[in-house]
C-alpha positions in Angstrom: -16.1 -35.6 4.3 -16.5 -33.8 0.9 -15.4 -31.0 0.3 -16.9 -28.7 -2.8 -14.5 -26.2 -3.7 -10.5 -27.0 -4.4 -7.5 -25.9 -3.3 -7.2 -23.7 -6.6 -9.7 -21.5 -5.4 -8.1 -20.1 -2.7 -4.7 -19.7 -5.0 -4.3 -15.6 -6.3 -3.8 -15.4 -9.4 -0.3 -13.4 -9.1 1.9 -15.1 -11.6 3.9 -11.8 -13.9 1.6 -9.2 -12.2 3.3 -5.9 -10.5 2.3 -4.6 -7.3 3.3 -1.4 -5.6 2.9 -1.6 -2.0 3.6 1.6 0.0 4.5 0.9 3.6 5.7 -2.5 2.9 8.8 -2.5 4.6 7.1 -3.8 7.6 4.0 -5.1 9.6 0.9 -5.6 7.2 2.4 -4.2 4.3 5.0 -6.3 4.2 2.7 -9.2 4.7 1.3 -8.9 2.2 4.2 -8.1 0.0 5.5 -12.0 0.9 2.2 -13.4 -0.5 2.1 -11.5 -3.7 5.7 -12.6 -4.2 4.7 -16.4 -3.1 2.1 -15.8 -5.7 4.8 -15.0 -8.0 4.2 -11.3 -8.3 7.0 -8.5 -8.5 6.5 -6.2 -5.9 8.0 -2.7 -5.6 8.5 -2.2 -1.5 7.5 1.1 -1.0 8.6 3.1 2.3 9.8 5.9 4.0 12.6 3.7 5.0 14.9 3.1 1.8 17.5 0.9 4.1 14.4 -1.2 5.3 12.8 -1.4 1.8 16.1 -2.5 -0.4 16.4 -5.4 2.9 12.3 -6.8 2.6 13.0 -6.8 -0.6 16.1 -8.7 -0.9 14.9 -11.0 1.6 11.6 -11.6 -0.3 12.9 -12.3 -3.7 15.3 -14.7 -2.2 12.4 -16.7 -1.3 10.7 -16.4 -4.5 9.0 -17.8 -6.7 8.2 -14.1 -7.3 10.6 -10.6 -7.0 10.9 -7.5 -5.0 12.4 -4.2 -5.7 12.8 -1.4 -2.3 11.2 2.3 -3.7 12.1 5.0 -1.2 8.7 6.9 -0.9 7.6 9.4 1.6 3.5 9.5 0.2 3.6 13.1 1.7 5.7 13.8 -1.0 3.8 14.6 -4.5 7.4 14.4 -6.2 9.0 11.0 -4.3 5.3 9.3 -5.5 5.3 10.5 -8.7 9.2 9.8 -9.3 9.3 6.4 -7.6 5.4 5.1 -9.5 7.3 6.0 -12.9 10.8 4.0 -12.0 8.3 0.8 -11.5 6.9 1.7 -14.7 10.3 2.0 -16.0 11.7 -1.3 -14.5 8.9 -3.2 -14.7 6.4 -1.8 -17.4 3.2 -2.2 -15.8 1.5 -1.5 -12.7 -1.4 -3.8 -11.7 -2.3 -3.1 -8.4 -1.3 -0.3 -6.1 -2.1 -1.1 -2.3 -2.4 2.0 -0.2 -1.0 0.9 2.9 1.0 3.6 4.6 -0.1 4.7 7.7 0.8 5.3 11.5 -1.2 5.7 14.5 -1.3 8.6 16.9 -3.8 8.9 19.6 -4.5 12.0 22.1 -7.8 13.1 23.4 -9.2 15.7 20.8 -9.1 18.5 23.1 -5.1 17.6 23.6 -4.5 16.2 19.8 -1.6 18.5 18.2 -2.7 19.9 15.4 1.0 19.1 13.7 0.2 16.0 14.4 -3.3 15.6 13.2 -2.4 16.9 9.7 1.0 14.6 9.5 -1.5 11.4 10.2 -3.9 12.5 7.5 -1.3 13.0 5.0 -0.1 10.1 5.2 -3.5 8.1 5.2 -4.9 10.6 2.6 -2.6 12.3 0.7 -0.7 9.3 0.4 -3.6 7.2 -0.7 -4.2 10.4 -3.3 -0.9 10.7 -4.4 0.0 7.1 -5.0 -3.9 6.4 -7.0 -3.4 10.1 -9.2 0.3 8.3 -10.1 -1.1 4.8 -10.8 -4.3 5.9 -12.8 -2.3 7.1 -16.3 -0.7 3.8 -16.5 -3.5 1.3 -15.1 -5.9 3.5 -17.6 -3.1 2.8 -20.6 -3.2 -0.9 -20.0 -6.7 -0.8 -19.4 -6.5 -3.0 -16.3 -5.3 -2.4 -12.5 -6.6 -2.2 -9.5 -6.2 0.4 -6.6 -6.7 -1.0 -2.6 -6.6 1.5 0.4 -6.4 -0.4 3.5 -8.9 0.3 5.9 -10.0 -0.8 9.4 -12.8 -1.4 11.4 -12.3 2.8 12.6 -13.4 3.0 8.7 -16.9 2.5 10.3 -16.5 3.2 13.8 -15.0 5.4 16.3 -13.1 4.6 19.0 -11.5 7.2 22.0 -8.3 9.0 21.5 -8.4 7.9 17.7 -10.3 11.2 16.2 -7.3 11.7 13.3 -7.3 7.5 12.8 -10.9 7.4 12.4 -11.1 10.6 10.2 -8.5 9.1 7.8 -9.9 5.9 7.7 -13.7 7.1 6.7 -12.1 9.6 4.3 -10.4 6.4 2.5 -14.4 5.1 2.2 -15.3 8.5 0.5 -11.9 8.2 -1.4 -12.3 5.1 -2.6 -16.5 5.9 -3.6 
């Protein structure tokens, strides 16, 4: 059997880039946090949960080749994105890519769906993905390179029952991210 492409093509090219990664401190975030620092990346863990961020972190960089640093950042928060974007910058000097991965799940029927809860899901899907890319922007536009991900999901196309707050954040990342 022949095969026409190599392993190198399937290898990121991570190696000295700096990756904030809100909601990293667990499930798919975190994920993907452990290949950009197997890629040799440094990675700022960004969550909610400072505790849980500083341990990925630590636990990451021990396996290397690349390094992690926890951020505590609520991406409601215009002041802990703002703040915890620039201490990267600080530490680091760079941002390359910002993933926008924060995000939770609440479901209701619509009729039933609290609207306290409705707007708490969409800030953290929206304004989070808002907050973190207005943050990112001065730098990545400085070093005239980056790259800004919001993580979507097939509700990013389609509905699905009970979901009405998921499925609006989602298609609002699309138009975000147009």
């Amino acid at each position: 059997k022949t095969n026409t492409s190599s392993e190198e093509d399937y290898i990121m090219k991570l190696e000295g880039k700096v990756a904030v990664i809100t909601g990293a401190a667990g499930g798919i975030g975190q994920a993907i946090a452990k290949l950009y620092v197997a890629e040799g990346a440094t990675v700022a863990i960004a969550d909610l949960k400072a505790e849980a961020a500083g341990a990925t972190a630590a636990a990451l960089t021990r396996m290397g080749p690349g390094n992690a640093v926890g951020i505590a950042m609520d991406v409601t928060d215009e002041a802990q994105v703002n703040d915890g974007i620039a201490d990267v910058v600080r530490q680091f000097g760079r941002i390359d890519i910002a993933i926008c991965n924060a995000g939770i799940q609440i479901v209701h029927p619509i009729q039933e769906f609290p609207f306290a809860e409705w707007k708490r899901l969409l800030a953290i899907h929206l304004d989070g993905a808002f907050l973190v890319t207005k943050a990112c922007l001065p730098q990545m536009y400085a070093q005239k390179s980056g790259s800004v991900i919001y993580m979507g999901s097939v509700h990013s196309k389609l509905a699905s029952p009970l979901k009405s707050a998921y499925v609006t954040a989602k298609h609002g990342l699309i138009g975000l991210a147009r």
